[in-house]
C-alpha positions as CSV (number, residue, x, y, z in Angstrom):
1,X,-17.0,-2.4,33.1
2,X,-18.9,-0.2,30.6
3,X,-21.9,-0.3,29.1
4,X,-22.4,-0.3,25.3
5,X,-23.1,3.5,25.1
6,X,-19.8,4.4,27.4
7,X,-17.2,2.6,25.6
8,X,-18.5,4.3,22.6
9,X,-18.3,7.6,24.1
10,X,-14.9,6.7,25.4
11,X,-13.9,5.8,21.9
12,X,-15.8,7.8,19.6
13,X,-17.0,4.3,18.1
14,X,-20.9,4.2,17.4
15,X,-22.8,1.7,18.9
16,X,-24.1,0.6,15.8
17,X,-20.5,-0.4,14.7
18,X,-19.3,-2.0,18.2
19,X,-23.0,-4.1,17.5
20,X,-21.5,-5.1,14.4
21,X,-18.2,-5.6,15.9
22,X,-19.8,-8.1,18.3
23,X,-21.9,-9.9,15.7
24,X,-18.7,-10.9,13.3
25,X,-16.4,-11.8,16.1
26,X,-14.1,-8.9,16.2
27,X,-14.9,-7.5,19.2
28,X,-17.2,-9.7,21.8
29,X,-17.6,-8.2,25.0
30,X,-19.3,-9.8,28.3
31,X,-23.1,-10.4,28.4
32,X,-25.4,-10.3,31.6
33,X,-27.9,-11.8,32.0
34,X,-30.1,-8.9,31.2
35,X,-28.4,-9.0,27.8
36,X,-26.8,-6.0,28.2
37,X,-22.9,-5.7,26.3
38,X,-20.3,-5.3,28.9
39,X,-16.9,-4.1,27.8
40,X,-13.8,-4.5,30.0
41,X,-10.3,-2.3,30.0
42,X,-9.5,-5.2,27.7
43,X,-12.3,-5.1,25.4
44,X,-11.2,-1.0,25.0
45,X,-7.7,-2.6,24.7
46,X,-8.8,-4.6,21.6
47,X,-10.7,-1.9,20.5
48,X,-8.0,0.5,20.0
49,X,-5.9,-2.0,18.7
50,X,-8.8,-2.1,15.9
51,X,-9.4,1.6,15.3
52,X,-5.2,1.5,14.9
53,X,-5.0,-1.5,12.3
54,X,-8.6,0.5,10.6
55,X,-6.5,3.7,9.9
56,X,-3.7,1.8,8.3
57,X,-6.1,0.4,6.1
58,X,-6.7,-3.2,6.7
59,X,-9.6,-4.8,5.9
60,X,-11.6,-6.3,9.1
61,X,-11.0,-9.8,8.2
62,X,-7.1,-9.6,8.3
63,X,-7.4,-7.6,10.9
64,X,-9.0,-10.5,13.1
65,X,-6.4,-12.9,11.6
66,X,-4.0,-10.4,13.3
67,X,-5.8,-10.3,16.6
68,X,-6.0,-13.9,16.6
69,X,-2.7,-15.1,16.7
70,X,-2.0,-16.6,19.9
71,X,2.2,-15.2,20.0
72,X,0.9,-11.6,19.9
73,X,1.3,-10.1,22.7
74,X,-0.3,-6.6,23.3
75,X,3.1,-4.9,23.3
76,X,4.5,-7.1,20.4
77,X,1.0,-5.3,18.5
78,X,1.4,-2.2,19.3
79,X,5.0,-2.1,18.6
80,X,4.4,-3.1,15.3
81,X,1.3,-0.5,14.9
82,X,3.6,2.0,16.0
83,X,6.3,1.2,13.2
84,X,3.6,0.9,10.8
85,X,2.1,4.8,11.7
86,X,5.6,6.2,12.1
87,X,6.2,4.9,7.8
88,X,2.6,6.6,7.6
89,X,3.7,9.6,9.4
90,X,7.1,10.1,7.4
91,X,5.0,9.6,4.3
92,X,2.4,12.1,4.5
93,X,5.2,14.5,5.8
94,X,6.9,14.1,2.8
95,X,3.6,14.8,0.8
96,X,2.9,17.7,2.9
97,X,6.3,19.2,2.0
98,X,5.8,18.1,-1.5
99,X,2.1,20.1,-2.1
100,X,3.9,23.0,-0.1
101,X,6.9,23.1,-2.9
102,X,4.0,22.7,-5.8
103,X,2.2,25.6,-4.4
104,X,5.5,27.9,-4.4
105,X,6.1,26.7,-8.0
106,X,2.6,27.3,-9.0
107,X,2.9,30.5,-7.6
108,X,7.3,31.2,-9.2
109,X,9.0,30.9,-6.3
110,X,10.4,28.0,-6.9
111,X,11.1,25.4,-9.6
112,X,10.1,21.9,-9.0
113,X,11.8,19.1,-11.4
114,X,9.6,16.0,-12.3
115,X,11.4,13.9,-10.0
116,X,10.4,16.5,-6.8
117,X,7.1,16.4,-7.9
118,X,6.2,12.9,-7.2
119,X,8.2,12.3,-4.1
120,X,6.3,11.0,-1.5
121,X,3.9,8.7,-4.3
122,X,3.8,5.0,-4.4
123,X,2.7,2.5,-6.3
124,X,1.2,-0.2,-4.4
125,X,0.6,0.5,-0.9
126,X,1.0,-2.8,0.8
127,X,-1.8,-1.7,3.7
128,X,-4.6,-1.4,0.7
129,X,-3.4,-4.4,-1.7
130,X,-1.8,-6.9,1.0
131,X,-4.9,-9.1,1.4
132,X,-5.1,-9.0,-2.3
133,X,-1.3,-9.8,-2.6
134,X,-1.6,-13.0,-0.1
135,X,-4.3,-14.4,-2.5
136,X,-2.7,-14.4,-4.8
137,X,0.3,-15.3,-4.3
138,X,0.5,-16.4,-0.4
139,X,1.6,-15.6,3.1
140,X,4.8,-16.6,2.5
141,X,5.6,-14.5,-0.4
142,X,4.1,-11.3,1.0
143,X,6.2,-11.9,4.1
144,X,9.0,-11.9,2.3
145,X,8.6,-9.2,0.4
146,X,7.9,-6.9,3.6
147,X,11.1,-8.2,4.7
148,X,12.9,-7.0,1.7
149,X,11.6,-3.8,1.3
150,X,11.7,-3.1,5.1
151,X,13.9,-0.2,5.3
152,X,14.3,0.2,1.6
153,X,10.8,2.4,0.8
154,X,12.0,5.8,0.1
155,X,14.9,4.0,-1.9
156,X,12.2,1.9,-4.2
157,X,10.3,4.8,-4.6
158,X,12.7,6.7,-5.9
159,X,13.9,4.7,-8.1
160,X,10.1,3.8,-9.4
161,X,9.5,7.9,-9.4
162,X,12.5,7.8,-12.2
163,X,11.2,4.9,-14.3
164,X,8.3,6.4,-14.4
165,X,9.0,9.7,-15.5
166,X,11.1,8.2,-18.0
167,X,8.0,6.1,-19.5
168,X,5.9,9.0,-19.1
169,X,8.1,11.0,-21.3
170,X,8.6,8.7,-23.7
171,X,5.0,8.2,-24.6
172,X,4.6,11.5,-24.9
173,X,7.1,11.6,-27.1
174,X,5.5,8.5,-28.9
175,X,8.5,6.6,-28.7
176,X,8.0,3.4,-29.6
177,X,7.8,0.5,-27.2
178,X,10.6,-1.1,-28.8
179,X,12.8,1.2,-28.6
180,X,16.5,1.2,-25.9
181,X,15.2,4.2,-24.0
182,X,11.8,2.4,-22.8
183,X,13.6,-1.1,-22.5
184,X,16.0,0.1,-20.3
185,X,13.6,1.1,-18.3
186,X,11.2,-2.3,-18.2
187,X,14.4,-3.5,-17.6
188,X,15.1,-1.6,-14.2
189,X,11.7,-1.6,-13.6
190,X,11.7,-6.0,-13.5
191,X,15.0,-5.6,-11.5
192,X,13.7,-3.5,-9.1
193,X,10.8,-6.1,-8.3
194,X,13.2,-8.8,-8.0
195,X,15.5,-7.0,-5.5
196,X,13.0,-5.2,-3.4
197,X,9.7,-6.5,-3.8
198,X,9.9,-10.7,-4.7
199,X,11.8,-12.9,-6.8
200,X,8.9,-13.0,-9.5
201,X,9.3,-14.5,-13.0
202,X,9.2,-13.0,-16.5
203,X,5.5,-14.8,-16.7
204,X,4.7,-13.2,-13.1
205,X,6.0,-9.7,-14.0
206,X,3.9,-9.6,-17.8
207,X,0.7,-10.4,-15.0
208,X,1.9,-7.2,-13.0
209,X,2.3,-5.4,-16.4
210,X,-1.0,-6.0,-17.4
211,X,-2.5,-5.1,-13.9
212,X,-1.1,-1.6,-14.4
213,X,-3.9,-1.0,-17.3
214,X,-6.5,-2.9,-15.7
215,X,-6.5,-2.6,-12.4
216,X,-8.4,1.1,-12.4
217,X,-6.2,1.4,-9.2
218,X,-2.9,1.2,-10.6
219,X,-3.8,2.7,-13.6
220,X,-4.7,6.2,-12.0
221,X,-1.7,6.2,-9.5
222,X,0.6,5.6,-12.4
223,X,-1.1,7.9,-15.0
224,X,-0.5,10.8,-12.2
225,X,2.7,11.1,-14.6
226,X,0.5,11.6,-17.6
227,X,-2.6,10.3,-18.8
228,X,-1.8,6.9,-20.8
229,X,1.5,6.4,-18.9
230,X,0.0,3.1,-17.5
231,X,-0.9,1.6,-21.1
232,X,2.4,2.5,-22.2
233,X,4.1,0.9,-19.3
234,X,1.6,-2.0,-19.6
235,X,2.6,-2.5,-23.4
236,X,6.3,-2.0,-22.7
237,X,6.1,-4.8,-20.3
238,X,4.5,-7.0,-22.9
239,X,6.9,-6.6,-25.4
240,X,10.0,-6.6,-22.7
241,X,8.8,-9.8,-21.4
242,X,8.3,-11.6,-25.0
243,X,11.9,-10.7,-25.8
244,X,13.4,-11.6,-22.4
245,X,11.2,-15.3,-22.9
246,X,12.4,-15.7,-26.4
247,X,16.2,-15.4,-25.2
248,X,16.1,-18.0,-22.0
């Protein structure tokens, strides 16, 4: 066993966050009598389970929901950590390769098209918006959603990269919302939620719309493709979703 002040030597933890650990429920080790914390090679087992779900970005309370479930065993977890790092891990490659290929066509070595230039970018990392995404609209439907898009990331991204660029350029443009061009793409943009993310309704997808200008979040990722790119997206949706209603 280890005291409080080895096991956060051994993991690089400070004691003032395994204290804190202990105090929520997250991480409770054994106390003596002397009231000294104990911590067991299971205690540094949990722990490092933590420190894994942490760096994917989940919030402490999910991941204590996580912990908790009684079917997860400690390989089941950390075969799933280990998917979940190896998507991080072929994502930040493909970000490293993509500030690499901006650097050479800063510098004219290269050319980079538009779509080149965003590969690698998302727009709603699951890991940072999941807990919000089960409040709103439940386990269930989160679940299900992982399920579809599991194996299908680069594929929705891409596809979102194009929409995007589209939009982008059509605002600058000032093309109006009405217009085919920006439709169309509201129009793959709704299918694309239905086949990859959930089965969400017209009334459901004008929420997300809206989201994309509020949501400071959303409204900087998407605005990476040109300052007011997120409005214009936002207002698209509006009217895309008025006309869609007034046919059904």
């Amino acid at each position: 066993m280890y005291l409080i002040q080895e096991a956060a030597r051994i993991s690089g933890v400070s004691v003032r966050t395994l204290r804190y650990y202990d105090k929520i429920g997250l991480l409770k080790p054994n106390k003596m009598d002397n009231q000294y914390r104990y911590y067991t090679n299971a205690d540094l087992d949990r722990l490092q389970h933590i420190l894994f779900y942490k760096y994917l970005g989940f919030p402490l309370k999910e991941i204590q929901r996580l912990l908790s479930q009684p079917s997860q065993s400690r390989l089941m977890i950390l075969t799933e950590q280990l998917a979940l790092m190896q998507q991080e891990q072929a994502k930040l490659l493909t970000l490293v390769q993509t500030l690499e290929q901006t650097i050479s066509d800063l510098k004219g070595e290269i050319y980079m098209s538009n779509e080149q230039k965003f590969a690698g970018f998302k727009y709603e990392d699951h890991r940072r918006y999941r807990t919000e995404a089960v409040d709103k609209y439940g386990e269930k439907v989160v679940r299900a959603a992982e399920v579809k898009q599991s194996g299908n990331e680069q594929v929705l991204t891409d596809a979102m990269n194009a929409v995007f660029i589209t939009l982008a350029e059509n605002h600058q443009k000032a093309i109006p919302l009405e217009s085919d061009s920006t439709q169309e793409q509201v129009g793959t943009l709704f299918h694309l939620m239905r086949e990859y993310v959930f089965d969400c309704s017209l009334e459901v997808f004008g929420k997300i719309g809206l989201g994309y200008a509020a949501d400071n979040r959303f409204r900087e990722n998407i605005d990476q493709f040109g300052v007011g790119t997120a409005q214009y997206a936002c207002d698209a949706i509006q009217v895309y979703v008025q006309a869609q209603s007034s046919i059904a």
